[in-house]
C-alpha positions as CSV (number, residue, x, y, z in Angstrom):
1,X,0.0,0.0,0.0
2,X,1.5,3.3,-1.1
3,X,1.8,6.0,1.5
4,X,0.8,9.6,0.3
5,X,0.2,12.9,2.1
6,X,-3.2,15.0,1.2
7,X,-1.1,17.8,1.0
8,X,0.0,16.3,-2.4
9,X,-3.1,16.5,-4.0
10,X,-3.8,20.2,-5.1
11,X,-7.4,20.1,-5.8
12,X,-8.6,23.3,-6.7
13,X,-12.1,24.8,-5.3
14,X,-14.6,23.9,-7.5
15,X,-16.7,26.8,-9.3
16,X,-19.7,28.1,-10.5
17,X,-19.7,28.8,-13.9
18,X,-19.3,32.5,-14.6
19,X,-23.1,34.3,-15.0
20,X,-22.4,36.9,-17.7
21,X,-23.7,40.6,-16.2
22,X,-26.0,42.7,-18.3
23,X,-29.7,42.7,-18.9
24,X,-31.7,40.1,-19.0
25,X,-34.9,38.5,-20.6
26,X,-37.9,36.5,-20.3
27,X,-36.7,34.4,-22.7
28,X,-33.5,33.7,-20.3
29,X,-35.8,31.9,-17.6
30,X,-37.5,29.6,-20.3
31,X,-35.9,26.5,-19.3
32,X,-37.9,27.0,-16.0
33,X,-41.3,28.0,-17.0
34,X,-43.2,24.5,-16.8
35,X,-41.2,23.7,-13.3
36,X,-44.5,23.1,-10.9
37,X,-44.2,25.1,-7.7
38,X,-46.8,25.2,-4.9
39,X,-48.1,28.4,-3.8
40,X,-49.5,28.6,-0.7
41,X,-51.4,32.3,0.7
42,X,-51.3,32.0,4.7
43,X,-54.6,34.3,6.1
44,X,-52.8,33.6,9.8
45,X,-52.3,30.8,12.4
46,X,-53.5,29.7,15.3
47,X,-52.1,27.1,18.0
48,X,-54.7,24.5,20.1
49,X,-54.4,21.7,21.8
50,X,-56.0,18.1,19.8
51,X,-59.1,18.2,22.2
52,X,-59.9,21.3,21.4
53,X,-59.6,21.1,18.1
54,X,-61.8,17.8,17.7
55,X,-64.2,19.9,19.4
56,X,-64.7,22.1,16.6
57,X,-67.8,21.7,14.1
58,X,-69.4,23.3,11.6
59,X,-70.0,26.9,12.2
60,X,-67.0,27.4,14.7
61,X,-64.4,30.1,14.1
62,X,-60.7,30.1,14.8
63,X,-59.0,33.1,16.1
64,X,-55.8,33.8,14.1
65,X,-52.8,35.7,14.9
66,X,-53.4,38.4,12.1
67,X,-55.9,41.6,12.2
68,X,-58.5,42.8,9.9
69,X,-56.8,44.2,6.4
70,X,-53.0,42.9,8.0
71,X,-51.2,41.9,4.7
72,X,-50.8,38.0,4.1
73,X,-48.0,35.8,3.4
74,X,-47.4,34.0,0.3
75,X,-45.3,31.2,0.4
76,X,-44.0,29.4,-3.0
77,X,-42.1,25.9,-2.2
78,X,-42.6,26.9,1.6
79,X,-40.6,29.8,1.3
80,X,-41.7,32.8,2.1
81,X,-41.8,35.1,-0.7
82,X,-44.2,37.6,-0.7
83,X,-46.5,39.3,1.1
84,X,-50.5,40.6,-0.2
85,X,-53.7,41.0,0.2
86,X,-57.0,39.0,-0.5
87,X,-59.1,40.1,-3.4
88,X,-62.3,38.7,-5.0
89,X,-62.0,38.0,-9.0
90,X,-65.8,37.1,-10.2
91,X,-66.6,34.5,-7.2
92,X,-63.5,33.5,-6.6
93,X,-61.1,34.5,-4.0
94,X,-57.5,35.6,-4.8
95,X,-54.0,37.4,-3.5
96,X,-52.9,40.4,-5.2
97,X,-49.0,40.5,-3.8
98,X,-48.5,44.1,-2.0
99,X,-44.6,43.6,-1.2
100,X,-42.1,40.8,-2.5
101,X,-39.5,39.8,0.3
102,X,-36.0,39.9,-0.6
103,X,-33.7,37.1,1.3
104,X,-30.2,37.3,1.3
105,X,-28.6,33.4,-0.6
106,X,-25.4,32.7,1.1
């Protein structure tokens, strides 16, 4: 069996490929368009115990943590991403996003 030191092997740091600056396009992101996500709007939470909760029937309301008109979060991939407000399109309810959240990637 050979004896060697790791020291000998200079392996050198492995890197991203170069991202060329400039501006960019829709046309840049197509290779991601049919990728599914889940998107999830979060009206506010609310913590119970299990005998409460199998308590509850039709009819009963749940107190959340958010007030009246306080914007919502919007979570894509259970991320938080976003943050809006609930609208009604025809009969249908729906988020209109108010403020996207910025998160630094280390």
């Amino acid at each position: 069996m050979a004896d060697f030191d790791l020291n000998d092997f200079n392996a050198e740091e492995e890197r991203p490929p170069e991202v060329p600056e400039g501006p960019r396009s829709a046309r840049d992101l197509e290779a991601v368009y049919d990728i599914p996500v889940q998107v999830s709007a979060v009206l506010g939470k609310s913590s119970m115990q299990v005998n409460q909760l199998l308590k509850l029937g039709r009819g009963a309301v749940v107190e959340l943590d958010r007030k009246v008109g306080e914007a919502i979060d919007i979570y894509v991939n259970n991320r938080l991403v976003a943050r809006g407000e609930v609208v009604v399109v025809e009969d249908r309810l729906g988020v209109t996003m108010t403020e996207i959240i910025k998160t630094d990637r280390s």
